[in-house]
TORPA-4810 file (N, C-alpha, C, O; in nm, 3 decimals):
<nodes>
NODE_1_1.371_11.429_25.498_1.460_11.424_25.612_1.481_11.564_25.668_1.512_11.661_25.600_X
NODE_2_1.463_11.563_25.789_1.464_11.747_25.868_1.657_11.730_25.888_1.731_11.633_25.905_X
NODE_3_1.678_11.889_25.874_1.793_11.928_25.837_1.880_11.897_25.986_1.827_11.877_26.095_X
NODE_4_2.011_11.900_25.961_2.074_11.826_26.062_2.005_11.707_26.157_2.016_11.721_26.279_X
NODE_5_1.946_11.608_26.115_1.845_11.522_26.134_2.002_11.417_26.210_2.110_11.435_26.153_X
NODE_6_1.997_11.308_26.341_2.051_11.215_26.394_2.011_11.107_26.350_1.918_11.049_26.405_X
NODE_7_2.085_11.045_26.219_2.044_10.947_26.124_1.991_10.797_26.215_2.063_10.728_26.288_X
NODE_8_1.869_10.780_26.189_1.804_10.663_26.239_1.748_10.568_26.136_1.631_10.535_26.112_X
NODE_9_1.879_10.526_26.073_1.861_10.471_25.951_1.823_10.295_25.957_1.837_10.221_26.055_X
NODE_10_1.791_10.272_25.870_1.717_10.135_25.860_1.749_10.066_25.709_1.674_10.032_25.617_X
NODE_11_1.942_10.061_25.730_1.942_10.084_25.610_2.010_9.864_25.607_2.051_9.802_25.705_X
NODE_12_1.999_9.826_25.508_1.994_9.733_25.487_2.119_9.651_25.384_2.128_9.687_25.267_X
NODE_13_2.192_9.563_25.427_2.358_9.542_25.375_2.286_9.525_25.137_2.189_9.462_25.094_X
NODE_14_2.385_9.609_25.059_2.320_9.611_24.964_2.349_9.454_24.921_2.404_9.365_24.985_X
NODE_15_2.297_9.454_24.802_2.287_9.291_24.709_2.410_9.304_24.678_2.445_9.186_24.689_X
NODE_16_2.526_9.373_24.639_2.634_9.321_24.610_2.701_9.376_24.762_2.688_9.488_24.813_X
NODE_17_2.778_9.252_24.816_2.858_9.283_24.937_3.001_9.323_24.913_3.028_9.398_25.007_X
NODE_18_3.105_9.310_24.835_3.185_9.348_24.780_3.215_9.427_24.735_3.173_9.447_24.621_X
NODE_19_3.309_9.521_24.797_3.341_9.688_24.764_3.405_9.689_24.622_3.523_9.666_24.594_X
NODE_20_3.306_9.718_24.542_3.380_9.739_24.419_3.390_9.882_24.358_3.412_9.903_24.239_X
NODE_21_3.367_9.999_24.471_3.397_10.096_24.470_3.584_10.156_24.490_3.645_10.260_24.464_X
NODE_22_3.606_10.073_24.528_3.794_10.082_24.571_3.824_10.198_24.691_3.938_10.245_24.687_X
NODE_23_3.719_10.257_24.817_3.742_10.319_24.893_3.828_10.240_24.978_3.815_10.118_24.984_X
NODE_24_3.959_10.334_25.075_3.996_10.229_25.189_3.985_10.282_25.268_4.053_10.249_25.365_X
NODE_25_3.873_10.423_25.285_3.807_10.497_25.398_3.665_10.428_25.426_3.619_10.453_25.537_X
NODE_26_3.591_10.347_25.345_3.436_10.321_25.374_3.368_10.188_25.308_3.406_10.139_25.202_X
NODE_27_3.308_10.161_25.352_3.262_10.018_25.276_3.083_10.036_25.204_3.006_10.131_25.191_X
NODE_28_3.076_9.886_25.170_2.977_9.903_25.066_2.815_9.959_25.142_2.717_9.996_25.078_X
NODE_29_2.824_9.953_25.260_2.683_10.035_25.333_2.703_10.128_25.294_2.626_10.162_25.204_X
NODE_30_2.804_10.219_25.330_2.821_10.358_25.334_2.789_10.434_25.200_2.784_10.557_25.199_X
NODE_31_2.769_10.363_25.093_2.719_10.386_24.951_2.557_10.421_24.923_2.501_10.516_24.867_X
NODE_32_2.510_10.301_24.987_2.316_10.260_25.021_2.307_10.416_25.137_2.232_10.510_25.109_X
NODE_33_2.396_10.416_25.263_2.329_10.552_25.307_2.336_10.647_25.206_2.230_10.696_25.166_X
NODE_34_2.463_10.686_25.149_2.463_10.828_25.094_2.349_10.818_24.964_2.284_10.915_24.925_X
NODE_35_2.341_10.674_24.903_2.248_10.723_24.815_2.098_10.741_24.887_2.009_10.774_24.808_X
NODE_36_2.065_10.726_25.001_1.910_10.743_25.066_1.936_10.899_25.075_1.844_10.972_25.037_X
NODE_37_2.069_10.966_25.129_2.027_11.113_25.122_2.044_11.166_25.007_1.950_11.238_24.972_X
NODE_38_2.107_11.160_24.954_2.122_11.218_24.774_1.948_11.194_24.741_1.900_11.292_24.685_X
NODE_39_1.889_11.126_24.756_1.770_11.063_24.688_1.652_11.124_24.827_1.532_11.101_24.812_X
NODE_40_1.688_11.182_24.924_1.625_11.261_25.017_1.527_11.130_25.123_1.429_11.146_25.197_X
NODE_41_1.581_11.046_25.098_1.462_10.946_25.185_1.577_10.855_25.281_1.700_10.845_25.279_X
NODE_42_1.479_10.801_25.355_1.517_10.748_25.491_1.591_10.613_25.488_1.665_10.570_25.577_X
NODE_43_1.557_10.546_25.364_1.663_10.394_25.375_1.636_10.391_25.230_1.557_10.444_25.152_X
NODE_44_1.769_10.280_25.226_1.794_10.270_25.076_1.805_10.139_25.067_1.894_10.106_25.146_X
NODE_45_1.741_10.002_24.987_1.853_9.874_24.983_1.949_9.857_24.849_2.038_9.773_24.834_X
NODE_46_1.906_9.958_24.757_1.965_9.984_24.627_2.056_10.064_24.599_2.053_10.184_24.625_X
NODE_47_2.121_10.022_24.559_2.251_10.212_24.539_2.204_10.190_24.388_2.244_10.106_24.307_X
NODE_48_2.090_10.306_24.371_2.101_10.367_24.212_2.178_10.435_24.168_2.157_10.515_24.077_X
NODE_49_2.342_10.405_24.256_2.407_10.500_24.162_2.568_10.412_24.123_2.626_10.312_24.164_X
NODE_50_2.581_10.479_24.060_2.733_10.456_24.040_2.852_10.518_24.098_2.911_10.614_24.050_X
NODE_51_2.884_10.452_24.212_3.007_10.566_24.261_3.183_10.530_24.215_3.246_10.436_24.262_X
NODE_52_3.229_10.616_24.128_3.357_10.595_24.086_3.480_10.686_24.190_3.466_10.792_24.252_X
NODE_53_3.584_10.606_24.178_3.704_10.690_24.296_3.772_10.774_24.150_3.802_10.740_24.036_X
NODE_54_3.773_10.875_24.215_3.797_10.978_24.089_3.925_11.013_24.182_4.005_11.038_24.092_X
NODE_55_3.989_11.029_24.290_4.080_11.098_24.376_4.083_11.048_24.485_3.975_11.025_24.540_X
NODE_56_4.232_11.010_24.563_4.248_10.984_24.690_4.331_11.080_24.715_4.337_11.127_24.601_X
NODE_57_4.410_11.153_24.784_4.463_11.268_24.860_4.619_11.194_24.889_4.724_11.256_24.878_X
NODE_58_4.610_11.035_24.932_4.761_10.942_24.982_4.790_10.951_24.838_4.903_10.986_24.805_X
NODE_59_4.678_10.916_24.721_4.754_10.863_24.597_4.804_10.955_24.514_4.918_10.943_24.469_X
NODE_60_4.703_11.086_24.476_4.725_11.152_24.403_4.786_11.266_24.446_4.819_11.342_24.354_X
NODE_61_4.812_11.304_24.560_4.855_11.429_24.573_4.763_11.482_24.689_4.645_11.447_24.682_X
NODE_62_4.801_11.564_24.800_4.717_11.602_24.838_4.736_11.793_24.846_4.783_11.873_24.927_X
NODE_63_4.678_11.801_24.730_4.720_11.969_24.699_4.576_11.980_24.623_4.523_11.875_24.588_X
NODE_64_4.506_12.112_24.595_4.440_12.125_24.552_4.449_12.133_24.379_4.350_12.142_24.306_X
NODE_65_4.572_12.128_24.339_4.606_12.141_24.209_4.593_11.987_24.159_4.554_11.971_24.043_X
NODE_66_4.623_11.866_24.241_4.596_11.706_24.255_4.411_11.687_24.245_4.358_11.599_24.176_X
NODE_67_4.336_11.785_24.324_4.227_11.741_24.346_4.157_11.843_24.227_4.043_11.801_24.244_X
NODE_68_4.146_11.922_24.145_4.103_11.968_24.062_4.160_11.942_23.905_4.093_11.970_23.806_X
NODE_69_4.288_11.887_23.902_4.318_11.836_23.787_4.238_11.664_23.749_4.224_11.617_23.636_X
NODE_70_4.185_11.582_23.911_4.142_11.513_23.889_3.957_11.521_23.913_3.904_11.411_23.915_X
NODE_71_3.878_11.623_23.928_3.773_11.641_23.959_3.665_11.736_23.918_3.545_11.759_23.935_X
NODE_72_3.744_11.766_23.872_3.687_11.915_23.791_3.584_11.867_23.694_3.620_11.760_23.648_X
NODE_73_3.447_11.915_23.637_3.395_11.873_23.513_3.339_11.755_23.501_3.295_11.708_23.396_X
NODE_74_3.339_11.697_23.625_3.285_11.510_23.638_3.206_11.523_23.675_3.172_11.406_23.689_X
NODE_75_3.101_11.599_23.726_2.946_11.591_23.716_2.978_11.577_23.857_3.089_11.591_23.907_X
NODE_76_2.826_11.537_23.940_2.819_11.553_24.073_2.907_11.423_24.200_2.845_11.319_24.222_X
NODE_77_3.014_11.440_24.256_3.057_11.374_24.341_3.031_11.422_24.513_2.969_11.517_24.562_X
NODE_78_3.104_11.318_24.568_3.095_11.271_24.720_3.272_11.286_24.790_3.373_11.228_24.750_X
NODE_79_3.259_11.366_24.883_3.416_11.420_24.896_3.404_11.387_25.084_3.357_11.454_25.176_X
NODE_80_3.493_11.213_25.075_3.522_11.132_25.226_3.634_11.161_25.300_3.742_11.114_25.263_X
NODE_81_3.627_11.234_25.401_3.752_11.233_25.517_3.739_11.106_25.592_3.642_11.032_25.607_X
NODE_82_3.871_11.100_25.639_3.893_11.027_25.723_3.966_11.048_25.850_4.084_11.015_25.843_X
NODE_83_3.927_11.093_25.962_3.976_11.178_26.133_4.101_11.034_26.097_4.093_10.924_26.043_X
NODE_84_4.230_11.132_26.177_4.309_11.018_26.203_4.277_10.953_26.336_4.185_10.993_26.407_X
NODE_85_4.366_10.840_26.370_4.307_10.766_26.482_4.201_10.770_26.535_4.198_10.803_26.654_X
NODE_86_4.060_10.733_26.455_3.962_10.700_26.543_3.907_10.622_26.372_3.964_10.567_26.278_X
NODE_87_3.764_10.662_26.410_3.634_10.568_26.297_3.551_10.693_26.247_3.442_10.683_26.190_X
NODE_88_3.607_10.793_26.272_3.565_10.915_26.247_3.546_10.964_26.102_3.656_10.976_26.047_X
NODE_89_3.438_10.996_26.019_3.462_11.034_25.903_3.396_11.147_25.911_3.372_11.212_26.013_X
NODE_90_3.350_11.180_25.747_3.265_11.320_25.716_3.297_11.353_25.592_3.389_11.296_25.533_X
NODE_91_3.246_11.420_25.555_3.245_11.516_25.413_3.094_11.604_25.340_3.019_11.676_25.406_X
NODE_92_3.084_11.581_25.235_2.981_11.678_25.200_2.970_11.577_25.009_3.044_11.501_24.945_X
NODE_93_2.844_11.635_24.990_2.833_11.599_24.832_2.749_11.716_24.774_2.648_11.776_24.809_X
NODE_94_2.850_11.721_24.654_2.861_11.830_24.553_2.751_11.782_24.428_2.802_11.698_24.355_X
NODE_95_2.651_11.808_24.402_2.542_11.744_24.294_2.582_11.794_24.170_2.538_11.735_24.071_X
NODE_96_2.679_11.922_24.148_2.709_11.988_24.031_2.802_11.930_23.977_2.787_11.824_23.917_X
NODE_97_2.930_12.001_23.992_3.058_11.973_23.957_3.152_12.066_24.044_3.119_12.167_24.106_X
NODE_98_3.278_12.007_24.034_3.417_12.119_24.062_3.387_12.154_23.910_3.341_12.092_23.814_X
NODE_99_3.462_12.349_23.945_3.546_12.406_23.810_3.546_12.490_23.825_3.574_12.490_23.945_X
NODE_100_3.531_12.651_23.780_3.553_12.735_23.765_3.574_12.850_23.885_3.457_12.884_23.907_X
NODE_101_3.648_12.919_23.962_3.611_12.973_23.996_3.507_13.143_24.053_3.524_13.264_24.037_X
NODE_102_3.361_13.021_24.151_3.281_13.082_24.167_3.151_13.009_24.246_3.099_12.909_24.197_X
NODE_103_3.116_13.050_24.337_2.978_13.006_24.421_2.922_12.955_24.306_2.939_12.981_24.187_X
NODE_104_2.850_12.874_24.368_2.743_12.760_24.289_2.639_12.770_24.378_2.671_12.780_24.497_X
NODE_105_2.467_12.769_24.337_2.390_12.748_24.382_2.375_12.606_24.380_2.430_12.533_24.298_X
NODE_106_2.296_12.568_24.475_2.179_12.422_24.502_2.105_12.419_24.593_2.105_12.482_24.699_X
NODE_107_2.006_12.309_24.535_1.945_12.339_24.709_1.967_12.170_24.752_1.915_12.144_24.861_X
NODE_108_2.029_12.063_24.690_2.050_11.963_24.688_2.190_11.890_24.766_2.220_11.771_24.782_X
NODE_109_2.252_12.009_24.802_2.395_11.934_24.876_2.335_11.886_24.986_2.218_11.870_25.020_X
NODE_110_2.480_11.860_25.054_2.488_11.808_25.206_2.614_11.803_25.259_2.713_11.784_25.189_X
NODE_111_2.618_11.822_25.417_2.748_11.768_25.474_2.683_11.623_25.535_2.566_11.587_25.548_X
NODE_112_2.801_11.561_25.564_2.782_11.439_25.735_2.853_11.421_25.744_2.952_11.456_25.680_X
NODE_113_2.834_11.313_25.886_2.934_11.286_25.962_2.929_11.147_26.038_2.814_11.146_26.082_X
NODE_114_2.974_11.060_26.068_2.980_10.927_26.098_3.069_10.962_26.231_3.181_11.001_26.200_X
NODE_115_3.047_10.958_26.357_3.132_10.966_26.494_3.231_10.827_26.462_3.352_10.811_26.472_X
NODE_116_3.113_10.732_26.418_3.175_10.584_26.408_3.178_10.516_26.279_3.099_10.422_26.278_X
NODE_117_3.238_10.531_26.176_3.160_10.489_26.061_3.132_10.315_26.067_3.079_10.264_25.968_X
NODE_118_3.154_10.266_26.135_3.122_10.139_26.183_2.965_10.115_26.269_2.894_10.014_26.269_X
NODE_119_2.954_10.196_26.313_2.809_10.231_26.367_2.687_10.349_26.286_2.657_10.466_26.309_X
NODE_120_2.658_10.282_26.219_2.501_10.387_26.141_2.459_10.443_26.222_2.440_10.565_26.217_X
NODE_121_2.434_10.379_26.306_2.324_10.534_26.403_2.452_10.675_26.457_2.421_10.787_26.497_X
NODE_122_2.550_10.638_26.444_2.605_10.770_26.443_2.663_10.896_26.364_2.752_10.981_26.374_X
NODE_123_2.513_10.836_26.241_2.586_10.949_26.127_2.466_11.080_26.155_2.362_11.057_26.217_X
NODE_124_2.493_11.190_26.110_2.429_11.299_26.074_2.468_11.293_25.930_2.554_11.234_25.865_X
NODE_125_2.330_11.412_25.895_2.308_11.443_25.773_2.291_11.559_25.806_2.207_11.570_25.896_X
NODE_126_2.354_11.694_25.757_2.315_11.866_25.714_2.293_11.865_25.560_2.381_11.839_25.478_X
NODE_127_2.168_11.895_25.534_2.108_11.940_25.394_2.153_12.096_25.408_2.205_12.143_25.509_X
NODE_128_2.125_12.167_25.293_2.187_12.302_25.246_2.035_12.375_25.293_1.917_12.344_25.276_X
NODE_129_2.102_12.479_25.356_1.950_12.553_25.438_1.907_12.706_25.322_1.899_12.688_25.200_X
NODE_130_1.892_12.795_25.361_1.808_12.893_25.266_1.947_12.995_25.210_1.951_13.093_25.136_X
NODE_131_2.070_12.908_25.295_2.178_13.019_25.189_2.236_12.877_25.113_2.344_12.819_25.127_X
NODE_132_2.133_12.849_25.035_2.188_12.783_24.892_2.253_12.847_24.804_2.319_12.792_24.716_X
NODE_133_2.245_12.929_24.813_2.319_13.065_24.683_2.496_13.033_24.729_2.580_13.049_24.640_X
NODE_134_2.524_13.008_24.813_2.663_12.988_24.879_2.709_12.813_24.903_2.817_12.771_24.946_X
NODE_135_2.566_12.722_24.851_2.625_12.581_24.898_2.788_12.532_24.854_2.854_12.450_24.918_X
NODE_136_2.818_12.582_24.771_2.956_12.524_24.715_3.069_12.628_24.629_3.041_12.672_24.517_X
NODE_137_3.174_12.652_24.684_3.243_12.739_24.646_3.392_12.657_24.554_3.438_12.552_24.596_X
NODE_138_3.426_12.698_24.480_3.511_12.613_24.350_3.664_12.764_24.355_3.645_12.877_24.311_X
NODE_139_3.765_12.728_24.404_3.857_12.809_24.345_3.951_12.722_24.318_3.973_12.621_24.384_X
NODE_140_4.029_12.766_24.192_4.196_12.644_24.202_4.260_12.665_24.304_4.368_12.606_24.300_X
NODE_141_4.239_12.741_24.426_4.367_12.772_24.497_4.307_12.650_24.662_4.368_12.601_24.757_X
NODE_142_4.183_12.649_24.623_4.118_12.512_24.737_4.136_12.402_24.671_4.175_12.365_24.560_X
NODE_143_4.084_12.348_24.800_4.041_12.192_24.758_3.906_12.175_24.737_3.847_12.243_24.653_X
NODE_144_3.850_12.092_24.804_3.666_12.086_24.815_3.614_12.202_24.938_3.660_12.239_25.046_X
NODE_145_3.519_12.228_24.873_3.480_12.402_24.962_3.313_12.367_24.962_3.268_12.292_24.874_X
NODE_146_3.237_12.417_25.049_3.090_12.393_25.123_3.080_12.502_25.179_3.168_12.558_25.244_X
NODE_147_2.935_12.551_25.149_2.908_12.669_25.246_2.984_12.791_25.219_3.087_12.805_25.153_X
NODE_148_2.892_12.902_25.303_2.954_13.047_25.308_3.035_13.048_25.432_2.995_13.006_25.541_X
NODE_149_3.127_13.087_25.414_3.217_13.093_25.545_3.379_13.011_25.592_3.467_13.035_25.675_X
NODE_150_3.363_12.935_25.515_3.329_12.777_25.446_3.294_12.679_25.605_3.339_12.673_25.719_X
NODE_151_3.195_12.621_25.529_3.120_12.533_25.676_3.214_12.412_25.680_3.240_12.346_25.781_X
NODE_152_3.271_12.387_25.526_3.390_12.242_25.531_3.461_12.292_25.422_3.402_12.350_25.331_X
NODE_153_3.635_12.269_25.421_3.680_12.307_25.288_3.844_12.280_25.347_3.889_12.315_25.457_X
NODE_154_3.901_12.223_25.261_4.064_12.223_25.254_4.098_12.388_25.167_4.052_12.436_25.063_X
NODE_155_4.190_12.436_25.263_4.226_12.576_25.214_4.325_12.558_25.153_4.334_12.446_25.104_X
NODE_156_4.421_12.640_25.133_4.500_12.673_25.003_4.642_12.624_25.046_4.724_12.612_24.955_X
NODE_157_4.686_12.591_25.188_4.787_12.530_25.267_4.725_12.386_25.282_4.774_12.338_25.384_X
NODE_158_4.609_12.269_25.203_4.598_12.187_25.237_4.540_12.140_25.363_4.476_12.036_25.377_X
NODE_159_4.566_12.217_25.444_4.459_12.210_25.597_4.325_12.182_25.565_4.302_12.210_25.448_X
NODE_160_4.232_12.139_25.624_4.084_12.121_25.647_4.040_12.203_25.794_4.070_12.200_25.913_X
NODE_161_3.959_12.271_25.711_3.919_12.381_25.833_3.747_12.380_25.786_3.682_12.328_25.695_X
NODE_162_3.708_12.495_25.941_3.551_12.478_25.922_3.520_12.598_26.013_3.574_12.598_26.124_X
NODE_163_3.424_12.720_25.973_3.416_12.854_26.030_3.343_12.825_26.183_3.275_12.723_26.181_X
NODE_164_3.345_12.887_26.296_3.323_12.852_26.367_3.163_12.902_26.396_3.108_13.009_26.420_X
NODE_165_3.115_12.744_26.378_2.931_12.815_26.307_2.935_12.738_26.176_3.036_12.702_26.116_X
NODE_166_2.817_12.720_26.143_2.781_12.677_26.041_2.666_12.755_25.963_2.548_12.747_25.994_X
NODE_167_2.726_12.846_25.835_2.596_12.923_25.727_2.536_12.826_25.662_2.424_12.797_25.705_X
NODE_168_2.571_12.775_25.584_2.503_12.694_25.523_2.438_12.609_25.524_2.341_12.602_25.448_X
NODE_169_2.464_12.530_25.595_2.407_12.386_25.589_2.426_12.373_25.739_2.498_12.448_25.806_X
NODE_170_2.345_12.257_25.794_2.275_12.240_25.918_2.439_12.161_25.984_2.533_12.126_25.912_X
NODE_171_2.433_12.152_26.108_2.537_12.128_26.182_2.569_11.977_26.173_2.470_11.909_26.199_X
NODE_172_2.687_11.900_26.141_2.715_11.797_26.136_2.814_11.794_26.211_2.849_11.910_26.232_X
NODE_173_2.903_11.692_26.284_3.014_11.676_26.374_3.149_11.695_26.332_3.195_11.606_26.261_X
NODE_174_3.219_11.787_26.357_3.380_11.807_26.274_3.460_11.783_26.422_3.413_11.794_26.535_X
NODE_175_3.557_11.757_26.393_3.630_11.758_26.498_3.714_11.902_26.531_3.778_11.969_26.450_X
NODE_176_3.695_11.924_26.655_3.748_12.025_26.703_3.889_12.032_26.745_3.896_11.958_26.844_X
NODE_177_3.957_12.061_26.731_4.117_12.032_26.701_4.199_12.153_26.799_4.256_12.155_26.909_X
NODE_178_4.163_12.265_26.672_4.249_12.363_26.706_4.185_12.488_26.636_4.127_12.471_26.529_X
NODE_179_4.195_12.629_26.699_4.164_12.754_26.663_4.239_12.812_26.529_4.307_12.724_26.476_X
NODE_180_4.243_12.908_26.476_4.308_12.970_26.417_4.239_13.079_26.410_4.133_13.043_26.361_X
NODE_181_4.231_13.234_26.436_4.149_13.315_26.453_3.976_13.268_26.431_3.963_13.153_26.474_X
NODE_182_3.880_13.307_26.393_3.760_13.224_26.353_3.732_13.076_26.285_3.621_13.029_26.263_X
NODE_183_3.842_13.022_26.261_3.841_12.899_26.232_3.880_12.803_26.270_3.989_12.806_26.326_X
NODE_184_3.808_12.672_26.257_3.864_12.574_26.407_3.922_12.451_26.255_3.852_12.417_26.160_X
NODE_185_4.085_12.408_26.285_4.122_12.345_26.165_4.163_12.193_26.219_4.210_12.200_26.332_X
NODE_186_4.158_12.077_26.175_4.142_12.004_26.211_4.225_11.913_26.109_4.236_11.945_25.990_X
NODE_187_4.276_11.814_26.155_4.339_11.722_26.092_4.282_11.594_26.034_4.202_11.527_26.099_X
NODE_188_4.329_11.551_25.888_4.283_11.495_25.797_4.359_11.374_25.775_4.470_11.406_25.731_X
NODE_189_4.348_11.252_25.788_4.422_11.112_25.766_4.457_11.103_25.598_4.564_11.096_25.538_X
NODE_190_4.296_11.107_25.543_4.319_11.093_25.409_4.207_11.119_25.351_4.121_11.141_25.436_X
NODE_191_4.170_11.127_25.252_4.018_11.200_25.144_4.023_11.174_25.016_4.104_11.191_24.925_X
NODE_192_3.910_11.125_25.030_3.870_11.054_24.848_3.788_11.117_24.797_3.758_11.217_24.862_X
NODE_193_3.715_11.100_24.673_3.635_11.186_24.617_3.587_11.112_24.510_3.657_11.078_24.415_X
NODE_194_3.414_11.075_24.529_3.335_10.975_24.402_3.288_11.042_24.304_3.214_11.123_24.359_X
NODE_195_3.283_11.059_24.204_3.208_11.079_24.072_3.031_10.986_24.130_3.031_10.862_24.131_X
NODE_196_2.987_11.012_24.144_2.825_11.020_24.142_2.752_11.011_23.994_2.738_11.114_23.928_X
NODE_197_2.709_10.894_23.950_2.657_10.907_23.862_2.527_10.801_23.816_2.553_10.683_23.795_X
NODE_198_2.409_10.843_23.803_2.271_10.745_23.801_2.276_10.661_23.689_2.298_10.688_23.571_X
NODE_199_2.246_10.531_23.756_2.282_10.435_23.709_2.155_10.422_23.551_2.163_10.327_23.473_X
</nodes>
């Protein structure tokens, strides 16, 4: 898949129709896409994976001390916004783990973005470009962090912000909100976060 690629997916409703993932940001497609990009290919009808709700932001807290006491050390997850008032989502997936703080290499992340998450053809996919050395940044004082600069990341006031520009990873759709010197911060409904794990 070419990087910031306009998903022209061909993706197909999976064999179990029933969200037994417990998201109340996304349903059971939205599983079959993310596992076609995790897995780097163009359609999926299988989710080889296991996605567990490790964190919601309404339930548990939405502080970064909530999202690292519950995320930390669980191997590679999937971290879902939800734009308020619209169908708007996005996030990024972490193949490592949260923990310690300190940059993490990969060359395996990603951001996206769904304009509609009701409509597939309006998702993007950004794969992690040649500053992999910076794909994922881990401090206790964040939340989920992407990129140098940070290209996506809840800061240390809980805000969701995104540098204006994207280092890392190829351009996906954020909503443009509001400035704050170089950073454009944007408002967040609610955010979950899957444990990723092959089945």
């Amino acid at each position: 898949m070419a990087p910031s690629k306009k998903s022209s997916l061909n993706i197909q409703p999976p064999r179990k129709s029933k969200n037994v993932c417990g998201s109340v940001i996304i349903g059971p497609q939205h599983f079959a896409i993310f596992s076609s990009w995790i897995e780097k290919k163009d359609a999926s009808r299988n989710i080889p994976y296991n996605f567990n709700l490790l964190y919601r932001a309404s339930r548990d807290g939405n502080t970064a001390a909530a999202f690292h006491t519950k995320c930390n050390n669980k191997g590679a997850t999937i971290v879902i916004l939800k734009i308020p008032n619209s169908e708007h989502i996005l996030g990024g997936y972490n193949p490592l783990q949260w923990g310690s703080n300190a940059w993490k290499s990969t060359r395996d992340s990603f951001l996206f973005s769904f304009t509609n998450k009701n409509d597939h053809n309006s998702a993007k996919v950004g794969h992690v470009n040649t500053d992999y050395g910076n794909a994922i940044y881990c401090h206790q004082n964040y939340g989920p962090a992407f990129g140098g600069g940070h290209d996506l990341f809840q800061d240390s006031d809980s805000k969701w912000k995104n540098y204006s520009g994207f280092y890392s990873y190829s351009e996906v759709d954020i909503p443009q909100s509001h400035k704050s010197g170089c950073y454009n911060i944007f408002d967040v409904e609610d955010y979950e976060v899957f444990q990723v794990i092959k089945k």
